[in-house]
C-alpha positions in Angstrom: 49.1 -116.9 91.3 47.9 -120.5 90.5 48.0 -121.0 86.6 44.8 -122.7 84.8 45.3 -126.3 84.7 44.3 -127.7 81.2 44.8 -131.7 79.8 44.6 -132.3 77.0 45.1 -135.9 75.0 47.6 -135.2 71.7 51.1 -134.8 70.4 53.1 -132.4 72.2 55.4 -131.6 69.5 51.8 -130.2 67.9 50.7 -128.0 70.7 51.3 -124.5 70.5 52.3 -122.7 73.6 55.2 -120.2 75.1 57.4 -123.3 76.2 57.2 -127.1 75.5 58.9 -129.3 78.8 61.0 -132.1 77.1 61.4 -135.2 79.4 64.9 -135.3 78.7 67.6 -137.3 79.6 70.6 -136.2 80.9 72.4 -136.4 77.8 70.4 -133.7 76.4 71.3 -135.3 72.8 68.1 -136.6 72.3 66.7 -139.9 72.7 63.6 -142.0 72.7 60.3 -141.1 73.6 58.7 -137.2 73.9 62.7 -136.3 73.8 63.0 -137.8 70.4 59.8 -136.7 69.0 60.7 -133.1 70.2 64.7 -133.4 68.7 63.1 -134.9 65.6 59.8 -132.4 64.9 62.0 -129.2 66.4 64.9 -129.8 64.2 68.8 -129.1 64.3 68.6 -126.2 66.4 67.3 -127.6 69.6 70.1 -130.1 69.1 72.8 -127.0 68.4 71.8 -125.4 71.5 71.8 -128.2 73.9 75.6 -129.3 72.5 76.6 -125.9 73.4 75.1 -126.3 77.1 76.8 -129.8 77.1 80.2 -127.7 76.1 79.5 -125.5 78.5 77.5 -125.4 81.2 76.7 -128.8 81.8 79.2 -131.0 80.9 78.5 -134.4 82.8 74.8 -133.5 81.6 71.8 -132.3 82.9 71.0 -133.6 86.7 68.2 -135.2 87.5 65.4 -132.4 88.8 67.1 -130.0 87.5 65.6 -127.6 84.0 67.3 -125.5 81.3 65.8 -123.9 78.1 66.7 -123.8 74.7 65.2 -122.6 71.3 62.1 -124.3 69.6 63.2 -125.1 66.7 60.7 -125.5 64.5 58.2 -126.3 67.6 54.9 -124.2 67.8 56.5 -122.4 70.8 59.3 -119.8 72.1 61.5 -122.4 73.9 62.1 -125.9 75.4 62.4 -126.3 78.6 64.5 -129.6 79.1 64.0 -131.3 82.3 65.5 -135.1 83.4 63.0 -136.9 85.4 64.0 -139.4 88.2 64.2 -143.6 87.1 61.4 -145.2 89.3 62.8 -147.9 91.6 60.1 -149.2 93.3 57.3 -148.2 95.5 59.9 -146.3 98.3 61.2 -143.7 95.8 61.6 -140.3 96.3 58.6 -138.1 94.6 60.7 -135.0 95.3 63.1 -135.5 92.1 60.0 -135.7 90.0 58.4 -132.8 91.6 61.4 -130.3 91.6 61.1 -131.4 87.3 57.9 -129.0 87.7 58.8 -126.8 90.2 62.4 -126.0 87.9 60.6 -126.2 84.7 57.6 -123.1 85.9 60.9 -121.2 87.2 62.8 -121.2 84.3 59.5 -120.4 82.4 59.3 -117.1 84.7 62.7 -116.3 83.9 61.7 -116.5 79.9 58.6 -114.4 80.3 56.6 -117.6 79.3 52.4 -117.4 80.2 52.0 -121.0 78.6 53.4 -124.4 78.9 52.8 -127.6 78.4 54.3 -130.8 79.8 54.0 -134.4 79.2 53.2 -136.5 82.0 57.8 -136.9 82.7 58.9 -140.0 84.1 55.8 -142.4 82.7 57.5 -143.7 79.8 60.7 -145.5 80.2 61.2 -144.4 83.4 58.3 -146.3 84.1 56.8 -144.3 87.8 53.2 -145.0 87.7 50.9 -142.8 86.2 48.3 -142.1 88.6 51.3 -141.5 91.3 52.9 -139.4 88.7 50.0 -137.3 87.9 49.1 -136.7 91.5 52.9 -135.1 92.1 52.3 -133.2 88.7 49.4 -131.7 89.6 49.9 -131.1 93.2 53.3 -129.7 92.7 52.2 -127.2 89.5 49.0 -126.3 92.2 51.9 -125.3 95.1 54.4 -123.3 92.5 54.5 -120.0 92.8 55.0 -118.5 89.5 53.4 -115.3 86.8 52.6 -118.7 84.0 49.4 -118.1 83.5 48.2 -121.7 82.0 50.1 -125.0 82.5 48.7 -127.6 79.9 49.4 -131.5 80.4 49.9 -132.7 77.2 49.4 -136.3 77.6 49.7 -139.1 75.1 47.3 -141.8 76.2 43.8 -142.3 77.6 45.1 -143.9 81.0 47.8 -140.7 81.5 44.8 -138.2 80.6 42.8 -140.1 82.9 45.2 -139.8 86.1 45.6 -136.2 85.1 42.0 -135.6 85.3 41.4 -137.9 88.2 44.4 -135.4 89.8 43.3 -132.5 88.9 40.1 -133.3 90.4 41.2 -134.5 93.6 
């Protein structure tokens, strides 16, 4: 089943749904940008939980691609899905890092049981890929995902990222 594609233009540590994707870095700690905004809104749990994966699990941190979930926190939602998006080097990267950050974050959301989520628009900020490009691997690659999530919302931050979202989604 294809979920319902949504956009919306907000503050994704406000939006209410199942799971909320973090564009995480590796570290998992926290950091700047929607991974600091969700450490800093979600509280001291989110943080609790991804030191234990750190521990654990994932101790040279999170690869590039890849997803893993934690509590909300104090989030609007069940869960976090934190996924690392790939650094943009230049018009011959690789879309396929930044697509398996979609294609990881709707399977880990089947294994929750999640209907909803909602991602930002990963690797636009510091990691600087280009929006439009972005938003056309978003889209296409949430489009091509099998999965039982009923609605995938793009939370996005800005007028340009809502407007390569919609200019995707229409395309």
């Amino acid at each position: 089943m294809t979920p319902t594609l949504t956009l919306v233009r907000g503050d994704i540590t406000r939006h209410s749904a199942d799971a909320i994707v973090n564009a995480a870095n590796s570290s998992l700690l926290g950091g700047g940008g929607v991974d600091g905004a969700i450490h800093r809104r979600g509280g001291p749990e989110i943080l609790a939980e991804c030191r234990a994966l750190r521990a654990s699990r994932y101790k040279k941190g999170l690869p590039t691609g890849q997803a893993v979930a934690t509590t909300a926190g104090r989030l609007q939602a069940r869960w976090v899905i934190h996924t690392v998006g790939p650094v943009y080097q230049g018009a011959g990267s690789d879309p396929a890092p930044l697509a398996s950050c979609y294609r990881e974050s709707l399977r880990v959301a089947d294994e929750l049981g999640a209907r909803t989520v909602a991602f930002p628009a990963i690797s636009t900020g510091v990691y600087r890929w280009p929006v439009e490009d972005a938003a056309r691997i978003a889209v296409g690659t949430v489009r091509t995902t099998p999965t039982a999530v009923e609605e995938v919302v793009f939370v996005l931050f800005d007028d340009r990222a809502h407007e390569a979202f919609t200019a995707a989604r229409a395309g």
